[in-house]
C-alpha positions as CSV (number, residue, x, y, z in Angstrom):
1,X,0.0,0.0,0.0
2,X,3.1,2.2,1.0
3,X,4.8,1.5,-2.5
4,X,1.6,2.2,-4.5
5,X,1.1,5.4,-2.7
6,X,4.6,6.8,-3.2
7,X,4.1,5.9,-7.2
8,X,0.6,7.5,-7.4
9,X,2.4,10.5,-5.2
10,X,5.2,10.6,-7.5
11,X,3.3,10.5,-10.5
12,X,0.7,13.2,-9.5
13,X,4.1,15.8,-9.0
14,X,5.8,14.9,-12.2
15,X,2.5,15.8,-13.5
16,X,2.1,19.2,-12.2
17,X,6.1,19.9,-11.7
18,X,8.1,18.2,-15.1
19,X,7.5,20.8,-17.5
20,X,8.1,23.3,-15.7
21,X,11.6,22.1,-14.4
22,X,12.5,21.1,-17.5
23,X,11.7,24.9,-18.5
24,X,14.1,25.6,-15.7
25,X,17.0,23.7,-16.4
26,X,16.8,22.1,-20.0
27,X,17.6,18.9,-20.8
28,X,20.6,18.7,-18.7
29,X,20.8,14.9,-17.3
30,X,22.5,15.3,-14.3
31,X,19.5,18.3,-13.1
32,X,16.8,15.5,-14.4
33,X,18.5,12.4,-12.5
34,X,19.0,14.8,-9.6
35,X,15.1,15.4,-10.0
36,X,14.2,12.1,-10.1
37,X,16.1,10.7,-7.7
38,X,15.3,13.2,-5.4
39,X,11.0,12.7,-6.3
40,X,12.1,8.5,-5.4
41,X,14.0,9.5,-1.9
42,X,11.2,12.1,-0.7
43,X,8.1,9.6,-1.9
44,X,9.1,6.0,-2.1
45,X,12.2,6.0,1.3
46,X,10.5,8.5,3.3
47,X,7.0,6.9,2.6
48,X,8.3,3.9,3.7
49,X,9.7,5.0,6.6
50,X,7.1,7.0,7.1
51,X,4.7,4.0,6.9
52,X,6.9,1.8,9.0
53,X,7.1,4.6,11.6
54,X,3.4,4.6,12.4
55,X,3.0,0.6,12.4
56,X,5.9,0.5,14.6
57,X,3.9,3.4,17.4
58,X,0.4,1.4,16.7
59,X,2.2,-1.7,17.9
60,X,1.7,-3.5,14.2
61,X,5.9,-3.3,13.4
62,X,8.3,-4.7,15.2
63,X,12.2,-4.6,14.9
64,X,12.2,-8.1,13.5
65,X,10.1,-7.0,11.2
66,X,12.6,-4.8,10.0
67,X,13.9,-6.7,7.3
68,X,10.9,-8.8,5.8
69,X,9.3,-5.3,5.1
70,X,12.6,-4.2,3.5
71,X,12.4,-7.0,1.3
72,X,8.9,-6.5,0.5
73,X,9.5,-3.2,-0.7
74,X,12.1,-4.4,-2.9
75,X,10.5,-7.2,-4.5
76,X,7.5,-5.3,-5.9
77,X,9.5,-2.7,-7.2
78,X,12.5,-4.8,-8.2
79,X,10.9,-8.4,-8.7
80,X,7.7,-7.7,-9.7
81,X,7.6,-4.5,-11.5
82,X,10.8,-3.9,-13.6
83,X,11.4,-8.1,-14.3
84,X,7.0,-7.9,-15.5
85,X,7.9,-5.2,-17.8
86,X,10.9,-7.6,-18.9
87,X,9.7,-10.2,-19.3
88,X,6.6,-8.7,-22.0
89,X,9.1,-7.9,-23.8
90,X,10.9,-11.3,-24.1
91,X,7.5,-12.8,-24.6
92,X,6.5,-10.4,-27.4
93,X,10.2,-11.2,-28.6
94,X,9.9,-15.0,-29.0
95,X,6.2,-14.8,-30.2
96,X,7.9,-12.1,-32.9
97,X,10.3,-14.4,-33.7
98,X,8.9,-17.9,-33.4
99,X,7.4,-17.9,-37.4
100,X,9.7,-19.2,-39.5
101,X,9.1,-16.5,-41.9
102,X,10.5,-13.4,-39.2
103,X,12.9,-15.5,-38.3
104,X,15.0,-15.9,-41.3
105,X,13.9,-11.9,-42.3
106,X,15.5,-10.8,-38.8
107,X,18.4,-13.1,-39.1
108,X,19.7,-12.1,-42.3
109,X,19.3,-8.2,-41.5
110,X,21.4,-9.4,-38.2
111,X,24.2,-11.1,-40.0
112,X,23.9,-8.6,-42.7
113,X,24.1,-5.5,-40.6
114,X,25.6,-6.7,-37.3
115,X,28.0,-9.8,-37.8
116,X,30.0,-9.2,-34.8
117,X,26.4,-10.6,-33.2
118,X,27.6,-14.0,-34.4
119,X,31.5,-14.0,-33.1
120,X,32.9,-16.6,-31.6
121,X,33.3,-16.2,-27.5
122,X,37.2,-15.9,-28.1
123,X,36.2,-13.4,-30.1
124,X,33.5,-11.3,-28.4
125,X,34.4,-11.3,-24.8
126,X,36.7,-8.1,-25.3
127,X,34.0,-6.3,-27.0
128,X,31.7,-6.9,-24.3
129,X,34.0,-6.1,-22.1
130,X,34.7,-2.7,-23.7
131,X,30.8,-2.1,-23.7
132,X,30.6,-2.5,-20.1
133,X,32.7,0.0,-19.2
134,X,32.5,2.2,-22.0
135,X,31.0,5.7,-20.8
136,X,28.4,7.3,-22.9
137,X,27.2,11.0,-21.8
C-alpha cells in the first residue's frame, strides 16, 4: 500500500512539476536524474519510513520486522515491477520471432548489418568487455 502510494504520489508531482523544471534547467541529465532521484527518496524512502514509523507506534511493526518489510518493498518494485515489464518484452520477442518467416527476415538483416552478433566467444568477450565499461554521456 506504502509503495503504490509513493508511485501514485510521485506520478501526480511529475505531472504538475516536469515541464516546468525542464523549462528551468533544460535537458541537462544530471539536473533530471538529480530530480528524479530526489521525487524517489522524498516519496518512495521517506513513505516507507514514514509508513513503517506509524505501524511501529500502533504496535503492528516490530524490529524483527525490519527486514521482511525491507524485502517487501524491494520485490514489488524490483521483482515484480521492472522483471514484468521484462519479461513482456521477451514474450513479445519469442512470439515475434517464433514464425519461421520473421525469423529468417531478422536473421539475415542481423548477419547482414551486425555480424559481430555471431562472433565466436574468443572473439566477443573483449568487445563486451569494452561495452561494459565504455561511458556514454
Amino acid at each position: 500500500m506504502a509503495y503504490f502510494g509513493a508511485i501514485a504520489l510521485k506520478y501526480v508531482t511529475q505531472t504538475l512539476t516536469l515541464n516546468y523544471y525542464v523549462g528551468f534547467v533544460g535537458s541537462n541529465p544530471y539536473a533530471l536524474g538529480l530530480y528524479f532521484g530526489s521525487l524517489t527518496v522524498v516519496f518512495e524512502v521517506l513513505g516507507a519510513y514514514l509508513v513503517a514509523r506509524y505501524a511501529t507506534s500502533r504496535g503492528k511493526l516490530f524490529l524483527n520486522d525490519a527486514m521482511p518489510y525491507g524485502l517487501g518493498l524491494s520485490l514489488w518494485e524490483n521483482g515484480l515491477l521492472t522483471s514484468l515489464l521484462v519479461l513482456i518484452n521477451y514474450i513479445s520477442y519469442y512470439a515475434l520471432l517464433s514464425s519461421p518467416s520473421t525469423h529468417d527476415k531478422v536473421y539475415a538483416l542481423l548477419i547482414a548489418h551486425y555480424p559481430e552478433l555471431f562472433l565466436p566467444p574468443v572473439q566477443a568477450l573483449p568487445l563486451v568487455g569494452v561495452a561494459v565499461v565504455e561511458c556514454r554521456p
